[in-house]
N, C-alpha and C positions, 0 to 999 in steps of 0.2 A: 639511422631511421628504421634499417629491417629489423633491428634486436628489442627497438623499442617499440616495434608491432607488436612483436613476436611474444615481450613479454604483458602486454599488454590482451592477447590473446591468451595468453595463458593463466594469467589472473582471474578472467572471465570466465574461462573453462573451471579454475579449481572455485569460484564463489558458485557458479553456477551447480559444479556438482557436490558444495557443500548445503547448499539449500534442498539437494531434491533428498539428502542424506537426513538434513534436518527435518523437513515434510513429512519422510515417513515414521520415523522416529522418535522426536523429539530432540531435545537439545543431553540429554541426560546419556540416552543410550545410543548414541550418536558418537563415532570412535573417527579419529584421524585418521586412520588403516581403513576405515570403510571410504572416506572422505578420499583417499588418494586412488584406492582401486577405483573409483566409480569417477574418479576425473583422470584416468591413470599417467599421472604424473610421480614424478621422482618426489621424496620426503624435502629435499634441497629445495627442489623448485616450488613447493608447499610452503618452505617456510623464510625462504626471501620474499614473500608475495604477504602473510600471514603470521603473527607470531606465536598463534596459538589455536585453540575448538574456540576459545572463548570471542577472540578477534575474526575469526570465520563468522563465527553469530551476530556479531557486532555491524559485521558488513553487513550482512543480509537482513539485519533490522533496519539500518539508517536507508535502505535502497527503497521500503518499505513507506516511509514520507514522504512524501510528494505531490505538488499538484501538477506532471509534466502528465499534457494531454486534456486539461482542463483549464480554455479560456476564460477569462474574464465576463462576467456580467454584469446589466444594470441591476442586476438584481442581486445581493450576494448569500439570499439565501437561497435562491436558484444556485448557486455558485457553491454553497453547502451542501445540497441535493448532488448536484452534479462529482464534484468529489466525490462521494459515497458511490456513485452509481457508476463512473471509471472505474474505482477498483473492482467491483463485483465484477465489471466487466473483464478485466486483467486478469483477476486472483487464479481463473479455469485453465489462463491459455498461458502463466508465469509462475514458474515452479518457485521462483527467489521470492515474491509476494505468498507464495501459499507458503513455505517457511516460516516469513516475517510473523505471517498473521499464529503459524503454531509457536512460534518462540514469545509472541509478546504475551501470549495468555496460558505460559507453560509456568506452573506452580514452583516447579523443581528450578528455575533458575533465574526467580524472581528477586534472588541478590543479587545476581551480577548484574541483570537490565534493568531494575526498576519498574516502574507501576506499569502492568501493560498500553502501549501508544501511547506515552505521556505525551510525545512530540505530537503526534497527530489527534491531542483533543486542545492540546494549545494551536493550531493552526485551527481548528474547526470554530474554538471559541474565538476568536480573531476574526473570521469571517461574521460570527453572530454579533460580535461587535459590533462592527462595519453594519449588518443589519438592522439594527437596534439603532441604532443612529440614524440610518433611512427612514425610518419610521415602519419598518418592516415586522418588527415582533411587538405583540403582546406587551404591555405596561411591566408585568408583573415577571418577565421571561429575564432569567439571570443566565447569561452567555454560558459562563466557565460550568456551569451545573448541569445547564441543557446538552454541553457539548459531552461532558463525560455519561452522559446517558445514551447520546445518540453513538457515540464510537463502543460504547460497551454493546449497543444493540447488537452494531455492524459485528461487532466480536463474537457474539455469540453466534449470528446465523452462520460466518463466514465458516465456523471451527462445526458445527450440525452438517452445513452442507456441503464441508468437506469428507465428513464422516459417511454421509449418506453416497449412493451409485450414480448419484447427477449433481455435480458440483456447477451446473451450470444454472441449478434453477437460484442459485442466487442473488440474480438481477432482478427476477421477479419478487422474491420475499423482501429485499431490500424497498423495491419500488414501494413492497404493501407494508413495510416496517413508518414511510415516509406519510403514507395516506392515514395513516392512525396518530403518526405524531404530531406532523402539521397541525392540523387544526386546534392544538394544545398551545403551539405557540408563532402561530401568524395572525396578524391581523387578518379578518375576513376579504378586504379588500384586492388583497396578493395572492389568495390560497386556488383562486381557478385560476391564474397566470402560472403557475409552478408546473412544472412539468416531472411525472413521476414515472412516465412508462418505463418498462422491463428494458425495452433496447434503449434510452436514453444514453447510456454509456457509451455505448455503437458508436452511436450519432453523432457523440462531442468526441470521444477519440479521431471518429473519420474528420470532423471538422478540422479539429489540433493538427491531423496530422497534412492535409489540403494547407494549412495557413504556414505551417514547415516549409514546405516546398520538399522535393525529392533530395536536394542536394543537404540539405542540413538533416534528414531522416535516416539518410543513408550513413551519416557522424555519427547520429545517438546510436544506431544500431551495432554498431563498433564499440560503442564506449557505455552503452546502456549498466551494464551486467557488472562494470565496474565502481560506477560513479557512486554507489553505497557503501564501496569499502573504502574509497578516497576520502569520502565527506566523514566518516565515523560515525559513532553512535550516539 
C-alpha cells in the first residue's frame, strides 16, 4: 500500500510538472530534461508513469474534460453556463488546466491531438441537447454548431487572458462572452433566470465541494492531478 501511494504521488508530481512545463512553453518546445528537472525525478521513474512528451500531453489534455465541481441543474443551460464559468474559475488557481487549455489550441501539435476540445464541445453540445428538448433554446439553435462556437469563444479568451498580467479577469470576460451570446440562442423566457455573474464559478465550486463532504475531497485531492493521465486522451 506504501509503494502504491508513493507511486501514485509521484505520478502527480511528474503530470503536474509537465503541465507547468507545457503552460510556459508550449507543447513543441517543451523537452523531457526540462519535464524531469522541474518535477526532479529520476528519467525511470518518468518513464514507468509515462511513455513518452507526447503521453505527458495526452494526460494533461484528458484531465482538462470534466464537469467534476458542476452540479446538476433544472436548468441545463444553466448547467452550460456553469461549466464554462468552473473552469475560468480553476484555469488561474490549476497549472494542469492552463496547459490543457495551451495544448488544445497549440497549432504545432494539432496531429497528435486533434481539433482543439473536441471532447469538451461534444459534452457542451450534449447539454444543449438536453436544453433544446426543455424547450430551453431558440427553434432555430443547432446544439453541435452552437457549442463549437461557445468553446472556441472560451478558447480564445482563456489563451488572451493567460497572455495578459491578470489571468484572473477571466471569469468576468467569460461572464460578459455569455450575456452577448444568450440572447442569440434562449428563449426570452429563461434568459433573466440564468445566472452569469464573474464569481458564479466560486459559488458552484464551493457548492460541489459542501455536497462532497470533507471525506471524499480529501480522495480527489490525492488522486485529482492523476485521474487525466489514467482516463487518456
Amino acid at each position: 500500500m506504501a509503494r502504491q501511494e508513493r507511486a501514485t504521488r509521484t505520478r502527480a508530481t511528474i503530470l503536474e510538472a509537465a503541465a507547468t512545463v507545457f503552460a510556459e512553453r508550449g507543447y513543441e518546445a517543451a523537452t523531457i530534461a526540462d519535464i524531469l528537472a522541474r518535477a526532479d525525478v529520476t528519467k525511470g521513474a518518468l518513464y514507468f508513469h509515462f511513455s513518452s512528451k507526447e503521453d505527458l500531453a495526452r494526460g494533461v489534455l484528458a484531465y482538462a474534460v470534466t464537469t467534476e465541481g458542476v452540479p446538476e441543474q433544472p436548468s441545463k443551460l444553466q448547467e452550460v453556463v456553469d461549466v464554462s464559468m468552473v473552469l475560468a474559475y480553476r484555469l488561474p488557481r490549476e497549472v494542469v488546466l492552463r496547459a490543457a487549455a495551451r495544448l488544445a489550441a497549440d497549432q504545432s501539435s494539432r496531429d497528435l491531438f486533434g481539433a482543439p476540445y473536441s471532447e469538451w464541445t461534444e459534452l457542451i453540445a450534449s447539454l444543449l441537447d438536453q436544453a433544446k428538448a426543455q424547450g430551453e433554446l431558440l427553434p432555430h439553435v443547432l446544439p453541435e454548431e452552437t457549442a463549437g462556437i461557445l468553446v472556441g469563444a472560451f478558447t480564445g479568451l482563456s489563451l488572451t487572458s493567460q497572455a495578459s498580467s491578470d489571468i484572473s479577469c477571466l471569469e468576468r470576460q467569460v461572464g460578459l462572452m455569455y450575456d452577448h451570446m444568450l440572447p442569440a440562442i434562449a428563449v426570452p423566457g429563461i434568459l433573466g433566470r440564468l445566472d452569469t455573474s464573474p464569481d458564479r464559478g466560486a459559488r458552484v465550486s464551493a457548492q460541489a465541494a459542501e455536497e462532497d463532504g470533507p471525506a471524499e475531497r480529501d480522495g480527489e485531492e490525492g488522486a485529482a492531478l492523476t485521474a487525466g493521465a489514467a482516463a487518456g486522451a
